[in-house]
C-alpha positions as CSV (number, residue, x, y, z in Angstrom):
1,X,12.4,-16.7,7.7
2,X,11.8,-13.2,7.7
3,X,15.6,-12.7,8.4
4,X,16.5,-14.5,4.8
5,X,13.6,-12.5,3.6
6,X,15.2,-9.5,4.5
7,X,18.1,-10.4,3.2
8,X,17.9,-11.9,-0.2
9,X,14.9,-10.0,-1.2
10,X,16.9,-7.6,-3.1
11,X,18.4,-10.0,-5.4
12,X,15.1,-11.1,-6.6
13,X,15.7,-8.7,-9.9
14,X,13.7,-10.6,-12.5
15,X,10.3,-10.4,-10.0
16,X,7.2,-8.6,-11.8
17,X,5.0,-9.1,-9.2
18,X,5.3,-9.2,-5.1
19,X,2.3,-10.1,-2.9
20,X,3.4,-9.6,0.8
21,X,0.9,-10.7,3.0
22,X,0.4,-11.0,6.9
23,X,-2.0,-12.1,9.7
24,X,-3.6,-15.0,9.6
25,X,-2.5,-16.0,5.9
26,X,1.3,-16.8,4.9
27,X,3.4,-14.5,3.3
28,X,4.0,-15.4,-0.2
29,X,6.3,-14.0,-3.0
30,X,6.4,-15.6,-6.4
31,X,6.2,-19.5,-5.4
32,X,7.9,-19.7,-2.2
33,X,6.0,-19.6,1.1
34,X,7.6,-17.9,3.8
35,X,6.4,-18.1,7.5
36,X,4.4,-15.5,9.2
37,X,5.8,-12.4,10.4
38,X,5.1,-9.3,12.2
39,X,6.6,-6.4,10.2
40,X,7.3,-3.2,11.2
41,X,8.8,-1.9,7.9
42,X,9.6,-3.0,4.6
43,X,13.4,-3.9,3.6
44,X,15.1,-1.0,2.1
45,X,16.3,-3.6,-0.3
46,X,13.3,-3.8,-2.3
47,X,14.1,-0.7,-3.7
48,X,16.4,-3.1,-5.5
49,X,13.5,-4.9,-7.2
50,X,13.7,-2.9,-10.7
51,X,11.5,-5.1,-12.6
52,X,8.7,-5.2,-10.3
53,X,5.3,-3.9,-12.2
54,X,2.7,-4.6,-9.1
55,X,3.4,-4.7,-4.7
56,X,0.7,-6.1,-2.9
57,X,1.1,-5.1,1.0
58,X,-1.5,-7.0,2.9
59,X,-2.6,-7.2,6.5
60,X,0.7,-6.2,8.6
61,X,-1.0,-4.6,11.6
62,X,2.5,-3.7,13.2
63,X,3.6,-1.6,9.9
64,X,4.3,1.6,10.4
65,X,6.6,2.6,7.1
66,X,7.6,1.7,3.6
67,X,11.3,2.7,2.6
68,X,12.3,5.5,0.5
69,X,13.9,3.0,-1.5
70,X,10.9,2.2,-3.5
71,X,11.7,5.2,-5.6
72,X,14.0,3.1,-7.5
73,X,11.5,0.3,-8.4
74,X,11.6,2.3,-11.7
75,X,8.2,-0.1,-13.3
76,X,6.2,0.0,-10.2
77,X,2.5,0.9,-11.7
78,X,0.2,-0.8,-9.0
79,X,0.8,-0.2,-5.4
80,X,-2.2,-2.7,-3.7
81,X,-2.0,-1.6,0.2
82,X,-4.6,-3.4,2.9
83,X,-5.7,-3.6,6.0
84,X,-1.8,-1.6,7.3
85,X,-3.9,0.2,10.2
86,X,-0.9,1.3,11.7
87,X,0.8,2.4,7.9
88,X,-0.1,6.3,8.0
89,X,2.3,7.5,5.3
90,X,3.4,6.8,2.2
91,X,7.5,7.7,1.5
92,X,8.2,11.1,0.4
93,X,10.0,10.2,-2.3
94,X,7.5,8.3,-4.5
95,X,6.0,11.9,-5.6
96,X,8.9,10.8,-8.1
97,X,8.0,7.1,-8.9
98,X,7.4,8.0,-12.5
99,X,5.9,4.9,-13.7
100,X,3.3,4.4,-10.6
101,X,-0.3,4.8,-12.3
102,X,-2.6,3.3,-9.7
103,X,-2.5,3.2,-6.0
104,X,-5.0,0.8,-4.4
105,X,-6.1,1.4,-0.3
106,X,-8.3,-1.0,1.5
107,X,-8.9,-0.2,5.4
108,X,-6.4,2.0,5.3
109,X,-5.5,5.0,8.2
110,X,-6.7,8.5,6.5
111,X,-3.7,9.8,7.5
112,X,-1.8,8.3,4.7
113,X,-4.2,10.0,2.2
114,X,-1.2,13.7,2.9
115,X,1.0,12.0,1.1
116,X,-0.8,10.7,-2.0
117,X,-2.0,13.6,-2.7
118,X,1.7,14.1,-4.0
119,X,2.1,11.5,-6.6
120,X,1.1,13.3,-9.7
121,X,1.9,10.3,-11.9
122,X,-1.0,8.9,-10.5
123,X,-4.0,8.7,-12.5
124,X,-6.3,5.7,-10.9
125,X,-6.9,5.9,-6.9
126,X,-8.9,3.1,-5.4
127,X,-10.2,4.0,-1.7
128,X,-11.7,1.1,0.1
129,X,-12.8,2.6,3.3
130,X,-13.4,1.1,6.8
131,X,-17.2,0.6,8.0
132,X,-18.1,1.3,11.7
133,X,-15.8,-0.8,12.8
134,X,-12.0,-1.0,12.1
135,X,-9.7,-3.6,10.8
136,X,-8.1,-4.3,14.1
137,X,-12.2,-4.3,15.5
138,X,-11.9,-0.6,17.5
139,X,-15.0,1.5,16.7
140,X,-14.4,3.9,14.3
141,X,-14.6,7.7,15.8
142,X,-15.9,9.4,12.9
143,X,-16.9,8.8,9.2
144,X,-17.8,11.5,8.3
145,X,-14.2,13.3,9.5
146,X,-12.7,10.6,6.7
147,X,-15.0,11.5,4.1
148,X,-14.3,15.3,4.7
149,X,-10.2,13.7,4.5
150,X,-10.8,11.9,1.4
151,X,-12.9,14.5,-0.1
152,X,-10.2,17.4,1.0
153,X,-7.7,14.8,-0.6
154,X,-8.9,14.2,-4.2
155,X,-9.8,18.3,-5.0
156,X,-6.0,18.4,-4.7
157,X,-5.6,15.6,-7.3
158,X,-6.7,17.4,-10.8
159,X,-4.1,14.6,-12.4
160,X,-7.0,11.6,-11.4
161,X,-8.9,9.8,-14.6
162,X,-10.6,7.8,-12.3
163,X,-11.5,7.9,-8.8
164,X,-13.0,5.4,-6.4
165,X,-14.4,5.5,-2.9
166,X,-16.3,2.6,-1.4
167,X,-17.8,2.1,2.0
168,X,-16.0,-1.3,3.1
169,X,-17.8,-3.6,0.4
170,X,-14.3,-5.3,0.2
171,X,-10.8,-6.0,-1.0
172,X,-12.3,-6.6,-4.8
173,X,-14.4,-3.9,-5.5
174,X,-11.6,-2.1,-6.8
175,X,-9.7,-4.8,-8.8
């Protein structure tokens, strides 16, 4: 299934909204059910997706990148991303996705926080950080070094209206 994902994803033109979500729950995208999948990166095809308005990127432990590609999903406002441990960048080249307001993370590696940092378009940012422990269960090695990242992170972000950072009280505290 993910093959025919893969492939046909990019016709999906009319699609407003994509919710792509892994581990224990089934993928989904509009009605259609797709089997689970471990996914390294998205297709560069959804950069085809035009029409899409929100991406939800749920719980793909074995994702390491998102494509360039995405710079052409020209009405992209709401970027959800969760529990993507092993996601520690965002592309390069949506520091010119126009259109991309808000940027939701939830458990997310503080790595990836570089490269927001250079999407001036944005103007909501939604940090749902990891408690003690980590989404894949490994003790975390320091909170404090991720609030000195995030902190370090937003004084670079002037173009903000509003900001949140929560300790791990979950997925829907920033919705």
């Amino acid at each position: 299934m993910m093959t025919e994902l893969t492939k046909s994803i990019g016709s999906l033109r009319s699609l407003t909204e994509l919710h792509l979500a892994g581990g224990k729950r089934q993928m989904c995208m509009a009605d259609t059910e797709f089997a689970n999948g471990r996914l390294r990166a998205l297709p560069p095809a959804i950069g085809n997706l035009a029409a899409v308005r929100t991406l939800t990127v749920e719980g793909f432990g074995d994702l390491k990148t998102l494509p360039d590609s995405m710079v052409k999903m020209t009405s992209l406002r709401t970027l959800y991303i969760a529990r993507c441990p092993n996601l520690d960048r965002l592309p390069a080249s949506l520091k010119r996705a126009q259109a991309l307001r808000t940027l939701h993370l939830y458990e997310f590696h503080t790595d990836i926080l570089k490269t927001v940092e250079a999407i001036t378009s944005l103007r909501v940012l939604c940090l749902t950080m990891p408690g003690e422990w980590t989404c894949d269960y490994r003790r975390r090695e320091s909170p404090q070094a991720d609030a000195d990242v995030v902190l370090g992170c937003v004084r670079r972000m002037p173009h903000l209206t509003r900001l949140i950072v929560d300790w791990n009280s979950g997925w829907n505290s920033c919705k």
